[in-house]
DRENDO-1510 file (C-alpha; in Angstrom, 1 decimal, always signed):
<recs>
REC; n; res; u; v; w
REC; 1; UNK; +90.8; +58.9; +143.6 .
REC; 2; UNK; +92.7; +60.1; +144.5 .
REC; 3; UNK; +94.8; +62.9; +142.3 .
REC; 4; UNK; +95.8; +60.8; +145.0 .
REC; 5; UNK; +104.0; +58.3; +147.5 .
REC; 6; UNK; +108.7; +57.4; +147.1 .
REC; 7; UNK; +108.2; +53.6; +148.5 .
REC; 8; UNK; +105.1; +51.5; +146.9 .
REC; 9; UNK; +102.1; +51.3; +149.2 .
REC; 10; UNK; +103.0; +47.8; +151.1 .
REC; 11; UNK; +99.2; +47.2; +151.4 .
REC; 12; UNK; +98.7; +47.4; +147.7 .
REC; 13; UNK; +101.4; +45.0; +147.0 .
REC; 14; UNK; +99.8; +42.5; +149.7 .
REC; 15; UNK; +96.9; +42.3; +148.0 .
REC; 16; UNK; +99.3; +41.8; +144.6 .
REC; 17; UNK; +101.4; +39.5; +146.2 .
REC; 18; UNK; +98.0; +37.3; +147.4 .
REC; 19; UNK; +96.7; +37.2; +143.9 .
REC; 20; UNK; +100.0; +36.5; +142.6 .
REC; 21; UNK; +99.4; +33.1; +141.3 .
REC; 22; UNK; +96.7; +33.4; +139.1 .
REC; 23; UNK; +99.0; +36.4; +137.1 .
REC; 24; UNK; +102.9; +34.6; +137.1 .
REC; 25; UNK; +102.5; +33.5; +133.5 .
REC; 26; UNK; +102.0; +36.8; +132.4 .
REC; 27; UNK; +105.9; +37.7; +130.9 .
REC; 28; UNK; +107.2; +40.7; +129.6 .
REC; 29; UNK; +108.6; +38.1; +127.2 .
REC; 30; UNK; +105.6; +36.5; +126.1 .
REC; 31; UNK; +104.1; +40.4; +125.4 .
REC; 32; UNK; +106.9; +41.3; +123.2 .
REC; 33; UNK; +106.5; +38.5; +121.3 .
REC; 34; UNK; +103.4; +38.1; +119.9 .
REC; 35; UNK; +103.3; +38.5; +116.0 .
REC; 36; UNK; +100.2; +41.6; +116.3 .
REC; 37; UNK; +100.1; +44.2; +118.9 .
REC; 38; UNK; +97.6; +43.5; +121.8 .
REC; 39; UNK; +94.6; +45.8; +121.5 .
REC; 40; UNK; +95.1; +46.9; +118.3 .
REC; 41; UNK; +93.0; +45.6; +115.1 .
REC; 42; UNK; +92.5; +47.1; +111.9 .
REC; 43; UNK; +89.3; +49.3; +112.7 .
REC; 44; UNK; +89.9; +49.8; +116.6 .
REC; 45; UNK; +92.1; +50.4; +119.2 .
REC; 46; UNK; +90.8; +49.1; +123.1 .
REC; 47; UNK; +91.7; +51.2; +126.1 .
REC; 48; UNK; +91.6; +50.2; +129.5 .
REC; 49; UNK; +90.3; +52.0; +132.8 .
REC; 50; UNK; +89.9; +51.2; +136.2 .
REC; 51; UNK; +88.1; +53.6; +138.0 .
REC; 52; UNK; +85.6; +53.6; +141.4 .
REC; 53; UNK; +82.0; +53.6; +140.6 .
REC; 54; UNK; +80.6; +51.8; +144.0 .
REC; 55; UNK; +83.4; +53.1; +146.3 .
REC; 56; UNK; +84.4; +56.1; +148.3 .
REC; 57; UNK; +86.0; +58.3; +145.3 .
REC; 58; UNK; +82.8; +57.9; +143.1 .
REC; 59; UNK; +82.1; +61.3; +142.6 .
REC; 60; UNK; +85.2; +62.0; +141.1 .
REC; 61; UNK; +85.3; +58.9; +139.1 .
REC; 62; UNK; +82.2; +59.3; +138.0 .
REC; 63; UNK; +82.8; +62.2; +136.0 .
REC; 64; UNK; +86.5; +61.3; +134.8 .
REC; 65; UNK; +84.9; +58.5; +133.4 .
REC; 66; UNK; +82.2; +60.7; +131.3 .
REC; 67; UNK; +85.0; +63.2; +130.3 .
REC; 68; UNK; +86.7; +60.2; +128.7 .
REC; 69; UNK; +83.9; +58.8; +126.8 .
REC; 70; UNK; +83.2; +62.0; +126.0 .
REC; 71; UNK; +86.3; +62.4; +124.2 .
REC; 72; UNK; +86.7; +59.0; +122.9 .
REC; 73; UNK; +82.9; +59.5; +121.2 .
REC; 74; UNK; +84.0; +63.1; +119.4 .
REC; 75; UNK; +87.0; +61.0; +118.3 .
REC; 76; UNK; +85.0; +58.0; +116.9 .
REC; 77; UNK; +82.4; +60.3; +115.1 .
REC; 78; UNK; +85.3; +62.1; +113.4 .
REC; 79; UNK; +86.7; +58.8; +111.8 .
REC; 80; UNK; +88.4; +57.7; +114.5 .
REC; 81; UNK; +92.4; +57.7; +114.8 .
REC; 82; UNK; +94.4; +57.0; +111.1 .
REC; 83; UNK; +90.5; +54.9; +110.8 .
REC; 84; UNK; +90.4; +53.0; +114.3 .
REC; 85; UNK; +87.9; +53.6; +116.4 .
REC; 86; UNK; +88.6; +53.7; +119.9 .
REC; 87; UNK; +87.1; +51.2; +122.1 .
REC; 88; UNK; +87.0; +52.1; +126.0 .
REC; 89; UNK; +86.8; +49.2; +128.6 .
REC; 90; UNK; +85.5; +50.2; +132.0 .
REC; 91; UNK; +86.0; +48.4; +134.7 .
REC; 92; UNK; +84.8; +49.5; +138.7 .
REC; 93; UNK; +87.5; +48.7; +141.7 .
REC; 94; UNK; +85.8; +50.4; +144.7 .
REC; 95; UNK; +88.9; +51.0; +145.5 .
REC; 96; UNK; +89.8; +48.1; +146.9 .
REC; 97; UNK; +93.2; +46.7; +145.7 .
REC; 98; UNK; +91.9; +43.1; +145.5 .
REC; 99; UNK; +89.3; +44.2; +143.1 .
REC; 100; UNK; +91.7; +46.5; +141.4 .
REC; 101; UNK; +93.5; +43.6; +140.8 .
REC; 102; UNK; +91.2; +41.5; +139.3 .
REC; 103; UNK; +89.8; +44.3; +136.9 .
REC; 104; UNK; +93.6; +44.8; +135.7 .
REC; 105; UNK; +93.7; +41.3; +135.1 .
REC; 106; UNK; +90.5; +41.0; +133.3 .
REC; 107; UNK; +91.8; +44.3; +131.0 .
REC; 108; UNK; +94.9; +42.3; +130.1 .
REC; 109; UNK; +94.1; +39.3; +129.8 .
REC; 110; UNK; +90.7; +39.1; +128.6 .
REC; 111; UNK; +89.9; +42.3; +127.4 .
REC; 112; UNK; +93.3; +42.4; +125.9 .
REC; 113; UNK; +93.7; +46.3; +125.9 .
REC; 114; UNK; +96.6; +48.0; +124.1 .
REC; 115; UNK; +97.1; +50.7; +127.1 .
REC; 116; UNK; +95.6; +51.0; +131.0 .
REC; 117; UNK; +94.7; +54.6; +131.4 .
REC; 118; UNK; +93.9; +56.6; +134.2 .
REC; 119; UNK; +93.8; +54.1; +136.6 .
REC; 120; UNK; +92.5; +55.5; +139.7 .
REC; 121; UNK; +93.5; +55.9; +143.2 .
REC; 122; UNK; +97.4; +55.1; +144.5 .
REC; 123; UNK; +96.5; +51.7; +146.0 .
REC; 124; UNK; +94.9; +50.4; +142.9 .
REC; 125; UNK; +97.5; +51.5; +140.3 .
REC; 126; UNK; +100.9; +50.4; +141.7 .
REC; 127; UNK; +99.6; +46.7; +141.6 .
REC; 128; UNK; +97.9; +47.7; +138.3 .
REC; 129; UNK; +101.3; +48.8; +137.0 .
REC; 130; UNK; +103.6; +46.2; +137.8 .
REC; 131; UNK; +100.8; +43.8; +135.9 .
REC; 132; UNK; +101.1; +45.6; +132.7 .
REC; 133; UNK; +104.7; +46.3; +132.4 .
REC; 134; UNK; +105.1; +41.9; +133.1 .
REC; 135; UNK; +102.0; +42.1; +129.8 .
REC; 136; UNK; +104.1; +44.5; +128.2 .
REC; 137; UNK; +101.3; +47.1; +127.8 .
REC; 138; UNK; +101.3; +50.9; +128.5 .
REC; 139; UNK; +100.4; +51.9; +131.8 .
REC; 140; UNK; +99.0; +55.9; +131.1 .
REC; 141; UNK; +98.7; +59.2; +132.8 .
REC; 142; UNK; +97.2; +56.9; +136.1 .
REC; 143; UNK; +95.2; +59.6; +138.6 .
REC; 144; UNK; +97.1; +59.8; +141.3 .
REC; 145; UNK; +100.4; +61.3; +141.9 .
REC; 146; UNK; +102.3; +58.7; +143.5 .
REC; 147; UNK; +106.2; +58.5; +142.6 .
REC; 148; UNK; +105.7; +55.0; +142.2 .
REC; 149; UNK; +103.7; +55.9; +138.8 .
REC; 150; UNK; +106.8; +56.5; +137.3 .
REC; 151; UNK; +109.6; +55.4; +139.4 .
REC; 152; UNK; +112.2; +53.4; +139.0 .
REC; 153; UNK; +112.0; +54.4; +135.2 .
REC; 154; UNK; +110.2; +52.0; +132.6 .
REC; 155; UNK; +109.3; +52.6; +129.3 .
REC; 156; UNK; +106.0; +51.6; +129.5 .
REC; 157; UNK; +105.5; +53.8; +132.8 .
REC; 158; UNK; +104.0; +57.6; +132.0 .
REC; 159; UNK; +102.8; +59.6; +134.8 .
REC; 160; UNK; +100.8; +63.0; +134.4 .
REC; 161; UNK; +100.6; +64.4; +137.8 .
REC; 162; UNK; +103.5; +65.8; +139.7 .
REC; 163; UNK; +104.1; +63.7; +143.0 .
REC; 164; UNK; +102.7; +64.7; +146.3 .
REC; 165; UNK; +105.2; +65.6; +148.3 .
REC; 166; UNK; +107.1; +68.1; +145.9 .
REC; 167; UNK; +104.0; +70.2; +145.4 .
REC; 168; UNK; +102.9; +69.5; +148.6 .
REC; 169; UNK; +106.2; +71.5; +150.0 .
REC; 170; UNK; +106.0; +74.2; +147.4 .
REC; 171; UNK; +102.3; +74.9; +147.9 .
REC; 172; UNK; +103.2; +74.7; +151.8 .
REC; 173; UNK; +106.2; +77.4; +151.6 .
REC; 174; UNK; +104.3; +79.6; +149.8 .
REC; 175; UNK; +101.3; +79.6; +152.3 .
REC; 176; UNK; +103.8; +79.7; +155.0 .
REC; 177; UNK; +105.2; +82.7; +153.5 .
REC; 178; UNK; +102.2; +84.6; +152.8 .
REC; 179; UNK; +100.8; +83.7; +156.0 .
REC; 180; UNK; +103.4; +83.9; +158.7 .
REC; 181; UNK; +102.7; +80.3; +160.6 .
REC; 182; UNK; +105.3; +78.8; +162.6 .
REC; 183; UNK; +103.6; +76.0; +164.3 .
REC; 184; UNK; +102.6; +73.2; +162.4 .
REC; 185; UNK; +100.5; +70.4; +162.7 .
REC; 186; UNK; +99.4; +67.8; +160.3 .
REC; 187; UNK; +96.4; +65.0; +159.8 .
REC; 188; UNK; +96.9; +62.8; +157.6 .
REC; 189; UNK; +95.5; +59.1; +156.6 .
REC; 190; UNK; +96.9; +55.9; +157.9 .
REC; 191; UNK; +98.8; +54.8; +154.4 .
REC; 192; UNK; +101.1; +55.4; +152.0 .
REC; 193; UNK; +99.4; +58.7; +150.5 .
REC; 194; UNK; +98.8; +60.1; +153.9 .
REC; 195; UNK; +102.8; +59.9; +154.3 .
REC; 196; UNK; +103.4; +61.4; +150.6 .
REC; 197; UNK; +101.4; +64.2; +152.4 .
REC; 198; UNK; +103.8; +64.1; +156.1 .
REC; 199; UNK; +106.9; +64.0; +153.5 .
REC; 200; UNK; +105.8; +66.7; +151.8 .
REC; 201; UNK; +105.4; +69.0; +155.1 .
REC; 202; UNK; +108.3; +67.9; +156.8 .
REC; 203; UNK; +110.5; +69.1; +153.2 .
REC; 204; UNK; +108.8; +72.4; +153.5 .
REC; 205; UNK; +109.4; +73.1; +157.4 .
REC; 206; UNK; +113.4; +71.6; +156.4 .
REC; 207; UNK; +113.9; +74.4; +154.1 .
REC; 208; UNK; +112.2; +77.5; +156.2 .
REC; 209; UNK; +114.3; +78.0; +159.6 .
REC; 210; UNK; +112.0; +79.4; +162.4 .
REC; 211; UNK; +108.7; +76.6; +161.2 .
REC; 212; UNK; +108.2; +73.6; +163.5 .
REC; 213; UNK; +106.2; +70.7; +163.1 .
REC; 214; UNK; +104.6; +70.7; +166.3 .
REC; 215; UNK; +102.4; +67.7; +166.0 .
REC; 216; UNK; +101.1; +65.1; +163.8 .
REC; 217; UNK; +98.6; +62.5; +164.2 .
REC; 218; UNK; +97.0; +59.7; +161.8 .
REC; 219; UNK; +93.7; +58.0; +161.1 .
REC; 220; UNK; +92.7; +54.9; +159.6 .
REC; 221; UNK; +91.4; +55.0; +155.8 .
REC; 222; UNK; +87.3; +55.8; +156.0 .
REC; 223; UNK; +87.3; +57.2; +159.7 .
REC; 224; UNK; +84.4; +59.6; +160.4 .
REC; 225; UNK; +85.6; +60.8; +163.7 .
REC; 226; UNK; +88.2; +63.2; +164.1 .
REC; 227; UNK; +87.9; +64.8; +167.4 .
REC; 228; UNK; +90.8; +62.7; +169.4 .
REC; 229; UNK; +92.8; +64.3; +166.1 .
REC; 230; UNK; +92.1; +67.7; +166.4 .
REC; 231; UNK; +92.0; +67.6; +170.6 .
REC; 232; UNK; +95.8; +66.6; +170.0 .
REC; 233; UNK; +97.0; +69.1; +167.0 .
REC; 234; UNK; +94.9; +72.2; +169.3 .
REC; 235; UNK; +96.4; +71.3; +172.7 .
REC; 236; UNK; +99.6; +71.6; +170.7 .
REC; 237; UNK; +98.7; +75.2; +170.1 .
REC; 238; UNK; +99.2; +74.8; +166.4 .
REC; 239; UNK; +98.7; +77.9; +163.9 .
REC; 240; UNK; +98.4; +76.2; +160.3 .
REC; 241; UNK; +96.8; +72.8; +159.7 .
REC; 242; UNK; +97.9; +70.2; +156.8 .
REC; 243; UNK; +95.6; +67.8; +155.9 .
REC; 244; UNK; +96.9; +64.9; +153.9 .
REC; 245; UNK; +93.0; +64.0; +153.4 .
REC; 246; UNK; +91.1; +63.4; +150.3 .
REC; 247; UNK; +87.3; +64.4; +150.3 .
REC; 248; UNK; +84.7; +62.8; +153.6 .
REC; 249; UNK; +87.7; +63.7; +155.9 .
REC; 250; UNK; +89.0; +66.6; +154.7 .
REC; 251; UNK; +84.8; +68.4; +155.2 .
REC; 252; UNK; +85.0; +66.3; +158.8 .
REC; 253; UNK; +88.3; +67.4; +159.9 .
REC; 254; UNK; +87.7; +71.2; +159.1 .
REC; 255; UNK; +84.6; +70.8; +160.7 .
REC; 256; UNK; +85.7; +69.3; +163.7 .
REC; 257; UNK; +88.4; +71.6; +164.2 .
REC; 258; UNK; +86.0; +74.8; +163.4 .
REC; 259; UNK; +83.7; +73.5; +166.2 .
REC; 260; UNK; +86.8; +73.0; +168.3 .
REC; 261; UNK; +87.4; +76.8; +168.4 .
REC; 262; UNK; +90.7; +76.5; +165.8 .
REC; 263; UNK; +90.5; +79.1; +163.6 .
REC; 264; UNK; +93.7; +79.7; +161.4 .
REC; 265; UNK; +94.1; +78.2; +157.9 .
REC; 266; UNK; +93.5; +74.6; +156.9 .
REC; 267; UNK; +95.5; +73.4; +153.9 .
REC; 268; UNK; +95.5; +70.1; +151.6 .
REC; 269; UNK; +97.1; +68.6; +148.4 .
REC; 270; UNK; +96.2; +68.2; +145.6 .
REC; 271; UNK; +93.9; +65.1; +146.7 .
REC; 272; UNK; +91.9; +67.4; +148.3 .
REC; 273; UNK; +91.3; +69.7; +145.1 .
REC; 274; UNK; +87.8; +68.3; +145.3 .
REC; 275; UNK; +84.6; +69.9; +143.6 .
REC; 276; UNK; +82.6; +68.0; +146.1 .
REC; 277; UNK; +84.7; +69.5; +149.2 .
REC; 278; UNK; +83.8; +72.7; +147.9 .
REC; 279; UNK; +80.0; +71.6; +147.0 .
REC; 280; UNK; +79.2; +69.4; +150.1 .
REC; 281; UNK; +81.5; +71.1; +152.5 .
REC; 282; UNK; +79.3; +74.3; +152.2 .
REC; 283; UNK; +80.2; +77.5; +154.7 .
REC; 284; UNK; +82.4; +75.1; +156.8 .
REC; 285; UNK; +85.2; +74.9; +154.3 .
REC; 286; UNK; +85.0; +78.2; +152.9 .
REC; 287; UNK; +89.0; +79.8; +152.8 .
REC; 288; UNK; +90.5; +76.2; +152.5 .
REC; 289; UNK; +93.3; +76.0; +150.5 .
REC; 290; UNK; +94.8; +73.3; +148.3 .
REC; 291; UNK; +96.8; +72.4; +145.4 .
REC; 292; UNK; +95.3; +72.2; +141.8 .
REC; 293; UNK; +97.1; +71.4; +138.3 .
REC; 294; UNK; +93.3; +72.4; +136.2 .
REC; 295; UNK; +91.2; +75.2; +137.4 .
REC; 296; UNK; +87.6; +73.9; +138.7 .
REC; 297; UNK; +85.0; +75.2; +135.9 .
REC; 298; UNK; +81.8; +76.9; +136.5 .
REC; 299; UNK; +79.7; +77.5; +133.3 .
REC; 300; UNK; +78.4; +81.0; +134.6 .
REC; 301; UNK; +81.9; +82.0; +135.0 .
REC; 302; UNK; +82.0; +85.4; +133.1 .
REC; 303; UNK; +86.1; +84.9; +132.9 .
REC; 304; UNK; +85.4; +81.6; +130.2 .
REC; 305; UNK; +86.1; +81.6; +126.8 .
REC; 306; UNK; +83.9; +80.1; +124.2 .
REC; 307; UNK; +85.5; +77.0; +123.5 .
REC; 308; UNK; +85.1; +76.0; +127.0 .
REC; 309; UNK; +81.8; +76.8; +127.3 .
REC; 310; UNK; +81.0; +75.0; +124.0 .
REC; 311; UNK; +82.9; +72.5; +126.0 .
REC; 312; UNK; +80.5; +72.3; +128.6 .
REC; 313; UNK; +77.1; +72.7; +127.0 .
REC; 314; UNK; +78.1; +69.3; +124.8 .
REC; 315; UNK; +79.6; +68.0; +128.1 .
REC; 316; UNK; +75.7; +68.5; +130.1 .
REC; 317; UNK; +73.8; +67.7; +126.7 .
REC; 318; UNK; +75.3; +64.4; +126.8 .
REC; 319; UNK; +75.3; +63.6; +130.9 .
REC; 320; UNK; +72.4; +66.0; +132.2 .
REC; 321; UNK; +74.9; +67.0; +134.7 .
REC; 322; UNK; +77.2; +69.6; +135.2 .
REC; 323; UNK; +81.3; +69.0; +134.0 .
REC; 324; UNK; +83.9; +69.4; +136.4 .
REC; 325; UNK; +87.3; +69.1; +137.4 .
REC; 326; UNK; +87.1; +65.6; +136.9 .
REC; 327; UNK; +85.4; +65.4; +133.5 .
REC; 328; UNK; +88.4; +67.4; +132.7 .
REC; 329; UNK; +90.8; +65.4; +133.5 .
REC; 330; UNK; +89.1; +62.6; +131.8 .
REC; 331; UNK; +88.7; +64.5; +128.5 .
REC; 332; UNK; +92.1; +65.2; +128.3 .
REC; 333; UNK; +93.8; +61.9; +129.5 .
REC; 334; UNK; +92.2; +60.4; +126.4 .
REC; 335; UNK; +92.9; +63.6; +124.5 .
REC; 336; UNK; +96.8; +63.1; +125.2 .
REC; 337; UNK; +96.6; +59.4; +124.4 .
REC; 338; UNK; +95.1; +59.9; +120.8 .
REC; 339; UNK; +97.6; +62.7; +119.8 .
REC; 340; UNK; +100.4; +60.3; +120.6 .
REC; 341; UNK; +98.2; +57.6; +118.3 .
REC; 342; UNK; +97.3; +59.7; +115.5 .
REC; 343; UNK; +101.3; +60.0; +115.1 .
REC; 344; UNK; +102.5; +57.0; +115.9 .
REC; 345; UNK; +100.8; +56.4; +112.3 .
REC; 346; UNK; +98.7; +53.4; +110.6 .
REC; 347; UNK; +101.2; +51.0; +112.2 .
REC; 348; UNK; +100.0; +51.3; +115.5 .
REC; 349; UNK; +102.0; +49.5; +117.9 .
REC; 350; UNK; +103.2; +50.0; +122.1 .
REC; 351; UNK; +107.2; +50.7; +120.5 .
REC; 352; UNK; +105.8; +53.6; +117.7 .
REC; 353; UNK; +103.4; +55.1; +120.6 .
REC; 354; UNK; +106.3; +55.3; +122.5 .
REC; 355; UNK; +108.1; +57.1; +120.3 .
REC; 356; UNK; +104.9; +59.6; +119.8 .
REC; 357; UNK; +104.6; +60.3; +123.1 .
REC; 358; UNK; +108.3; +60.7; +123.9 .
REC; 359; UNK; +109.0; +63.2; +121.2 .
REC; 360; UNK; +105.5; +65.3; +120.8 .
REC; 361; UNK; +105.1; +67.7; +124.2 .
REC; 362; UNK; +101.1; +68.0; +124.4 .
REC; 363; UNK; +100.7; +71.9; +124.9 .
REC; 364; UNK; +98.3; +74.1; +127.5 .
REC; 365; UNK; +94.5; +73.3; +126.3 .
REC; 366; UNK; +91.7; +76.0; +126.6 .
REC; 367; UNK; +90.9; +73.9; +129.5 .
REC; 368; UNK; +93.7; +75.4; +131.6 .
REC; 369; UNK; +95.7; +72.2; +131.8 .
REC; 370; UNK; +99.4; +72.7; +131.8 .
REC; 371; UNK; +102.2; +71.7; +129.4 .
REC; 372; UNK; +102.9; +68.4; +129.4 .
REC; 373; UNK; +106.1; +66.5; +127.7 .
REC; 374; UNK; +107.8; +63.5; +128.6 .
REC; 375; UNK; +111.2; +62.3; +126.7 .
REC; 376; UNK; +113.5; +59.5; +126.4 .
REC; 377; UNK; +114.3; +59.5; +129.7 .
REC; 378; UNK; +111.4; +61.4; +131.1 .
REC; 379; UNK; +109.0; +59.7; +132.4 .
REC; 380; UNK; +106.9; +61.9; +134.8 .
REC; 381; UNK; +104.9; +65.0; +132.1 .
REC; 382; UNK; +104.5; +68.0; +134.9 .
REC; 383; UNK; +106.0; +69.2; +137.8 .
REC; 384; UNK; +104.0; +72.6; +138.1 .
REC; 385; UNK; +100.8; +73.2; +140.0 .
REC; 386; UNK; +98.8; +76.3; +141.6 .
REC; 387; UNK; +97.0; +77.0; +144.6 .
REC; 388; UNK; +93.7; +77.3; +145.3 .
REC; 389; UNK; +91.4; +77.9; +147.5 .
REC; 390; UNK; +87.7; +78.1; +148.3 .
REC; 391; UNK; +85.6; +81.3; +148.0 .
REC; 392; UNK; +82.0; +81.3; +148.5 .
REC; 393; UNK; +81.5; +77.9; +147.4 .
REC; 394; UNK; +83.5; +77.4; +144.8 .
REC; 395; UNK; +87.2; +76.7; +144.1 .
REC; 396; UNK; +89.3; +79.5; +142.7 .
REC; 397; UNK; +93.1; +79.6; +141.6 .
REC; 398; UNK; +94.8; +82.1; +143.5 .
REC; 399; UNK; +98.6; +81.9; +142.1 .
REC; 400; UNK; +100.3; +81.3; +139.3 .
REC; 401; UNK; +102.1; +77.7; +138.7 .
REC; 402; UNK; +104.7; +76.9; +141.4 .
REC; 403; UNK; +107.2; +74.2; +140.3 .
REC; 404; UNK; +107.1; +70.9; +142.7 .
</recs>
């Protein structure tokens, strides 16, 4: 997954275009009007998620899913919402826009789900979006912070995580800033969130006279070799390194560059806000910064207050493992979504969510999520994120929210 651009990702819509047939009958018109609302019955409500259990972003799907049922089971065992149950409808993409396809088109038309949520990864929910808004169903709080999540406006469109390239720039000036690099250089994937990443440095280095982008070089989606990368960015005598990488690459490119001799500061986005960068990385990621919208928790965190470690006993009673970031963001992706249901009222339907979700801001949780409020017109629910960065072993926040 990425909490992984301002064009859609032309590979993503290939693969949309190629399954297009099977999914033409499937008109905004004909959604509107059926006579009951998709999804919705009188004793449950059936959600829709496409995440990547068999893929490369497993170990943060994995736990986003479990935060979610989590959630959704507390709900269910307290009555439900206005006396629905919530049903939730998983369904694995390896994220691989083909499958992501097929899975969104087995949630809409099969499963017949009132709302997709948290689809994961860029490539999987752009298709995934344009197929619910032609069903007429909610597309929600997808993970990934892709413009296209909530660009050009639609009212069925609501994004959660502030686009990569804004924060990207204002994490970037801050480290430049703080740090004093003028020579930049920048790896970054092969695709369209690789160049969320590039636009994002090249805004920063625009707005800071006296910064250069010396270099930047590319590698294809799942590479494992990085040393023609790094020779290039090193020869170019760079003294800060972006990495527009998500979690293999960003513990390979570090380490490449490390055993290259390079040794000024690595930063990522906010794809790269990875427990497992931190856990599997070990000693040769240690001081790499990137951007975070929730803090990583640790349970033996002396700085934790009881509700969150309440939080997390339930959370390892139930899945024998440890929550994270992840199962954080799941929790409270399903959290939002029933607040807005609970006051849309008995007669659940997609206009009265709307309306719920438009006009009730969901406020800072004692998991250290931000606000978040969308409007009318609003269809993107934060712009503000922090940095982080890893100290022995484990990620830690190190400033306060900067404004993308």
């Amino acid at each position: 997954m990425q909490w992984v651009s301002t064009q859609h990702d032309r590979r993503a819509f290939l693969q949309l275009s190629a399954a297009g047939a099977s999914i033409a009958s499937l008109s905004t018109t004909a959604a509107f009007a059926q006579a009951s609302t998709q999804g919705v019955a009188k004793d449950q409500i059936v959600l829709g998620h496409i995440g990547d259990l068999s893929g490369p972003l497993v170990s943060l799907s994995k736990p986003s899913v479990n935060g979610m049922r989590m959630r959704v089971k507390e709900i269910n065992d307290q009555g439900g919402i206005n006396g629905r149950k919530i049903k939730l409808n998983v369904e694995d993409s390896g994220y691989d826009p083909k499958k992501g396809v097929l899975a969104a088109q087995k949630l809409l038309t099969q499963d017949k789900v009132f709302a997709m949520i948290g689809t994961l990864g860029t490539v999987i929910s752009l298709p995934t979006i344009q197929l619910c808004v032609q069903r007429g169903v909610p597309h929600l709080f997808p993970i990934t912070a892709h413009h296209g999540n909530y660009e050009p406006f639609h009212k069925l469109k609501f994004a959660s995580f502030p686009p990569y390239p804004e924060t990207t720039a204002a994490g970037l000036k801050e480290m430049l800033r703080q740090k004093g690099a003028k020579r930049i250089g920048i790896l970054y994937q092969d695709d369209e969130f690789g160049l969320e990443i590039l636009r994002g440095t090249e805004m920063a280095l625009k707005a800071m006279p006296g910064t250069e982008l010396v270099e930047k070089t590319s590698y294809k989606r799942g590479a494992t070799d990085f040393s023609s990368q790094m020779q290039k960015l090193l020869a170019a005598k760079v003294d800060f390194i972006v990495l527009g990488t998500i979690i293999r690459e960003t513990i390979g490119a570090i380490a490449t560059g490390r055993k290259m001799g390079y040794a000024g500061d690595f930063f990522g986005s906010s794809a790269a806000y990875m427990p497992a960068v931190a856990k599997a990385g070990g000693k040769v990621v240690e001081g790499f910064y990137a951007m975070s919208e929730a803090p990583t928790p640790y349970r033996d965190d002396p700085k934790n207050n009881k509700l969150l470690n309440d939080w997390m006993d339930r959370y390892k009673a139930e899945y024998k493992e440890d929550a994270d970031l992840w199962s954080v963001v799941g929790w409270v992706l399903i959290d939002m979504f029933a607040k807005a249901a609970e006051r849309a009222g008995a007669g659940l339907n997609t206009d009265s969510f709307i309306k719920a979700l438009e006009s009730n801001p969901y406020p800072r949780t004692f998991l250290g999520t931000p606000d978040y409020a969308w409007g009318p017109d609003k269809r993107l629910g934060n712009t503000q994120m922090r940095i982080a960065q890893i100290q022995n072993g484990r990620w830690v926040t190190i400033s306060d929210f900067i404004k993308g």
